[in-house]
N, C-alpha and C positions, 0 to 999 in steps of 0.2 A: 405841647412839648412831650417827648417821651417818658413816662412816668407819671403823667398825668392820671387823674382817675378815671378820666375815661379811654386812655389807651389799654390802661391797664384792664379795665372790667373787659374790653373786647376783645386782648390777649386770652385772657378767661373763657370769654366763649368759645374762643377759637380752641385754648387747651379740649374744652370738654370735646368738641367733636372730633380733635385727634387725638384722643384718647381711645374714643369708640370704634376708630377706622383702622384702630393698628392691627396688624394683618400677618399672621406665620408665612414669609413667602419661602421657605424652605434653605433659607441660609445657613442657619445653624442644625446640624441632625444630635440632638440630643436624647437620644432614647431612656425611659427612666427605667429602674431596676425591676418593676413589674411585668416590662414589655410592652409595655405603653407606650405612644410618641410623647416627647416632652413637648409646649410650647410656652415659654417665655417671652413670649411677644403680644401675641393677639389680645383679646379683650376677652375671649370666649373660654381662656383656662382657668382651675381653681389651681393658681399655683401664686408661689410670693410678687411677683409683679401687677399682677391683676389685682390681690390684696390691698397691696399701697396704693395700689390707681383707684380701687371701691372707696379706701378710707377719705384721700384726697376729695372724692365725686363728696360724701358724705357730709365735710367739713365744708365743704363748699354751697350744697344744701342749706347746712346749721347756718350760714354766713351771710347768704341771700336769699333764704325762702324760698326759693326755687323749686318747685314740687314737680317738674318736669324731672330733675334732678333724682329726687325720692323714688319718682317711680320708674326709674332707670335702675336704680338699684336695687332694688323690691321683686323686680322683674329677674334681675341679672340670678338672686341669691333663687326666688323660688323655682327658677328650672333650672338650676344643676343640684339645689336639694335631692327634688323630684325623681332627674338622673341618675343621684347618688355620689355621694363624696367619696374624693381619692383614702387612700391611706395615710395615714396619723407621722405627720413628721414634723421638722423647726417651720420649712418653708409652705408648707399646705395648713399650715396654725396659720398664716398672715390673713387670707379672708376675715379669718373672725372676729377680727378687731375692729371693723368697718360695721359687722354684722352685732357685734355689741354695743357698737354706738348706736346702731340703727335702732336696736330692740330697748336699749334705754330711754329714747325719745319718744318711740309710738308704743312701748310693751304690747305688739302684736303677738300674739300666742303661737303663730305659723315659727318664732325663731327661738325658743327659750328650748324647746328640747334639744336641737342639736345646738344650743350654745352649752347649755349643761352639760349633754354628755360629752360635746370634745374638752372641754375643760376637765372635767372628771378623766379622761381618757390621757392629758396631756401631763396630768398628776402625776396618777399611779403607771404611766406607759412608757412615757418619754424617755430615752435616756439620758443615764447621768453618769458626769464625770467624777472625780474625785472632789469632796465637799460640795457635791448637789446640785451641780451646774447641771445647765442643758447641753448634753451633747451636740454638736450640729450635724446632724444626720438630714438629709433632704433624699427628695425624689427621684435621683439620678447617683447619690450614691451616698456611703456609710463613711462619715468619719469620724471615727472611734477614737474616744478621748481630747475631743478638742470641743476650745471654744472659740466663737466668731464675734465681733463686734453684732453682725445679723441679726443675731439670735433675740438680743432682745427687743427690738423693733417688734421682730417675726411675731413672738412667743409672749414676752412678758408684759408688753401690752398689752395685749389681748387678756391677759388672767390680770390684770390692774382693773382693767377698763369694765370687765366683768365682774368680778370682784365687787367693786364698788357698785355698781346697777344690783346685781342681786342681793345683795346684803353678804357675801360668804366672804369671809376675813381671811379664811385661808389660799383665798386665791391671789389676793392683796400683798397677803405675807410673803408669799411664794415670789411674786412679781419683785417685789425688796429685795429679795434676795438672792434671787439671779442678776440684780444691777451691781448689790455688792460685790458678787464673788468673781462677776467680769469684769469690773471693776479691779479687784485686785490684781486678777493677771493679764487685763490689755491695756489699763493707763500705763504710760510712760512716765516715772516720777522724774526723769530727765526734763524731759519737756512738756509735758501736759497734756500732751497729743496722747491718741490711740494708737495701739499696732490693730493690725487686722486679725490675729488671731494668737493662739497659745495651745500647746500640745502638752499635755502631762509625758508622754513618752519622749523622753529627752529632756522637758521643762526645758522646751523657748516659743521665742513666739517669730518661727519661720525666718521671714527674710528679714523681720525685724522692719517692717515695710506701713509706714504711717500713712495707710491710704485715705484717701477723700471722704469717697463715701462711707465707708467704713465710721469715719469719725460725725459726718452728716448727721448718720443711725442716731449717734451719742449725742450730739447737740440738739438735735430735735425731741429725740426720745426722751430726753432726760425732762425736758420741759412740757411733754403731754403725757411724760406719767405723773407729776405733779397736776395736770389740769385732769386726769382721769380716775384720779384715786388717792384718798386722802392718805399720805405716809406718817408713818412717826416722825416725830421733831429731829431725833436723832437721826433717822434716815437721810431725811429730806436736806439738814444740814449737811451730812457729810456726801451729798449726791452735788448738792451746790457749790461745794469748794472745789469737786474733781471738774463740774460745769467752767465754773471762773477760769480754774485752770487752762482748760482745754482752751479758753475763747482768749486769755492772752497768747497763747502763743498760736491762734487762727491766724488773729486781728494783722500780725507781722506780715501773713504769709499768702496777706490776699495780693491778687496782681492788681495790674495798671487796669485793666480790664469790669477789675470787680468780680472774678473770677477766681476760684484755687484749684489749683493743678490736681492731676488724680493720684501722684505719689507728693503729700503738702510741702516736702522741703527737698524735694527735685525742679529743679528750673529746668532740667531737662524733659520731663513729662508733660503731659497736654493738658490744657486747662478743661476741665469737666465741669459740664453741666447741672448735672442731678447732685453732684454733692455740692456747688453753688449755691443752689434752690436750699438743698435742706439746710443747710448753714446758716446763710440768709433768714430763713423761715425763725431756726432760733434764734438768732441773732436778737430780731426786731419784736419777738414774741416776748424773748426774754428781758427785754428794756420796755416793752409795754406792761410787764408784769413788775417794773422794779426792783427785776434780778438782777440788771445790767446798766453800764455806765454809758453817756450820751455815746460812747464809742461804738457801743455796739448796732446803737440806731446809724449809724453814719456809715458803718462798713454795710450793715443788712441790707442797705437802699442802693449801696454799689454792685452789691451781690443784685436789687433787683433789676439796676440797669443791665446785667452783664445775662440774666436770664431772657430777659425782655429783646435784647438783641438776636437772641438764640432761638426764636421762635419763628417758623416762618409762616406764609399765608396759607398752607392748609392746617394749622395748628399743630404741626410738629413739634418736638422739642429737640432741637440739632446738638451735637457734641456730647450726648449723652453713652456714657461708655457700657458694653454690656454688660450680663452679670458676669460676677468675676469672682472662680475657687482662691484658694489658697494657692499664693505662690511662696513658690519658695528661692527667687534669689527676684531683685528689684526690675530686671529687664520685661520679666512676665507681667507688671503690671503695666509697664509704658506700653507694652505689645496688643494690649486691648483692644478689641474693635471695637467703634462706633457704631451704635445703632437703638434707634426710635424704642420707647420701653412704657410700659406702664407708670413702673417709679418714676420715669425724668419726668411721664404729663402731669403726676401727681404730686410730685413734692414741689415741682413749679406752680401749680395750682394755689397749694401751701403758701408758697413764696410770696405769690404775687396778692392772696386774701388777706393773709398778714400786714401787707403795704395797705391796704386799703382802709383795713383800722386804722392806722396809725393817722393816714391824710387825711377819713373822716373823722377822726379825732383833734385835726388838726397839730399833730405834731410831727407834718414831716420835713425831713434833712434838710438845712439848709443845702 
């Protein structure tokens, strides 16, 4: 039946090779501010989608032994080391969070200096907003004074997950506390949901626009920075109540499908795929950890049916919307195009190794 462990592990296989196959065919021309071409697509860039598709390959590695896996990414990091890395921003920080897992598992000595010095680099360089946020500045342009739900997926993982491999506390700390201070200005005390972003110039947060993914970032994020570095109690607790929060008012908003739209309390907007997967991914992660009530296991598994649909036979991941700036009124986000991404094979990856525990565990959905 679909959902079975073994549809699901061949889903898997199929993710990883379309994940390797994704391809720039020149649809989108996004040139970055260096004069670079940007690519957001392919497998072959050091940019934030490539990041989250390394981490996903990575945890899927950790999940199945897979050392075909390992050396896929072993390969991918040492020739664009080699190459040379882009310039220091939110979204060129996302590699390194795969490449920190990586180094805490085998402490190969070829990844600890460029883990160190971008960490050190991402310290004292990054910018920052008012009370010490990361600005969200990326490779295609400067946006000064804000912040993104992104960013801490991007960023503050990566100095969590690092953090705790090398012993430096202060990377740890730092990670804390960029969840608190986006936390304060992109939860919604209204409803629990995220906005996507928040601008000090003005103090709002744009169209006021409770996107998907966006919130994905938060539900995922929140629960692998708890699996990658140990928080203070204090933290940790008030990082869980904005968790809880957020997943009551998901749970309402999922569809018939197992699916949540890309703007969550638009019936009018498309149901998206990647932020499904990451949703899903907490959901069922968070109830196998005993953060969450049988509810969460029960939507996480509609979420995995409604992923598993969206896959097709060359291992694409369909309905996955592209990346997406800040908009500023609600039409801009339904206006999104569809299209094949690193994050949707990755966080589906997530989605569906997650389910896996749960059935070799024997505790899946009725």
């Amino acid at each position: 039946m679909q959902g079975s462990a073994g549809e699901i592990r061949r889903k898997l296989d199929l993710l990883v090779a379309g994940m390797t196959g994704l391809r720039h065919d020149g649809r989108f021309d996004e040139p970055n501010l260096d004069g670079s071409a940007g690519d957001y697509i392919s497998f072959d860039s050091w940019e934030w989608p490539q990041g989250v598709g390394l981490y996903g390959l990575i945890r899927l590695w950790l999940f199945t032994g897979r050392q075909d896996l390992r050396q896929l990414v072993e390969d991918w990091y040492a020739e664009r080391i080699v190459a040379g890395l882009p310039s220091l921003n939110v979204n060129t920080t996302a590699p390194m969070l795969g490449l920190s897992v990586l180094w805490r598992e085998t402490r190969d000595p070829r990844w600890q200096k460029p883990l160190d010095s971008w960490a050190d680099r991402v310290m004292t360089e990054m910018g920052r907003t008012e009370e010490g946020a990361f600005e969200h500045h990326v490779s295609d342009k400067v946006n000064h004074h804000e912040l993104w739900d992104d960013t801490l997926y991007m960023v503050a993982l990566f100095l969590a997950s690092y953090g705790q491999a090398s012993g430096r506390q202060e990377l740890i700390d730092e990670a804390a506390r960029q969840f608190l201070v986006h936390a304060r200005y992109l939860s919604d005390r209204k409803t629990g949901l995220w906005f996507h972003g928040w601008t000090f110039d003005g103090r709002h947060n744009f169209a006021d626009a409770r996107w998907a993914r966006g919130n994905a970032w938060i539900t995922a994020g929140i629960l692998d920075l708890f699996d990658l570095a140990e928080m203070a109690r204090p933290v940790k607790d008030f990082l869980l109540g904005v968790l809880v929060a957020q997943v009551n008012a998901l749970l309402p908003l999922q569809t018939g499908s197992g699916a949540w739209r890309t703007l969550l309390d638009d019936p009018t907007s498309y149901e998206e795929i990647s932020a499904t997967a990451g949703i899903g991914y907490g959901l069922l992660k968070g109830h196998r950890l005993g953060l969450g009530t049988p509810a969460w296991r029960v939507a996480g598994f509609k979420a995995v049916e409604a992923v598993l649909n969206n896959i097709d036979e060359t291992g694409t991941v369909l309905n996955v919307s592209y990346g997406t700036r800040m908009g500023h009124d609600l039409q801009f986000y339904r206006d999104i195009p569809l299209q094949p991404t690193g994050y949707g094979q990755a966080l589906s990856i997530l989605c569906l190794s997650e389910a896996l525990r749960h059935i070799d565990a024997g505790v899946r959905a009725a």
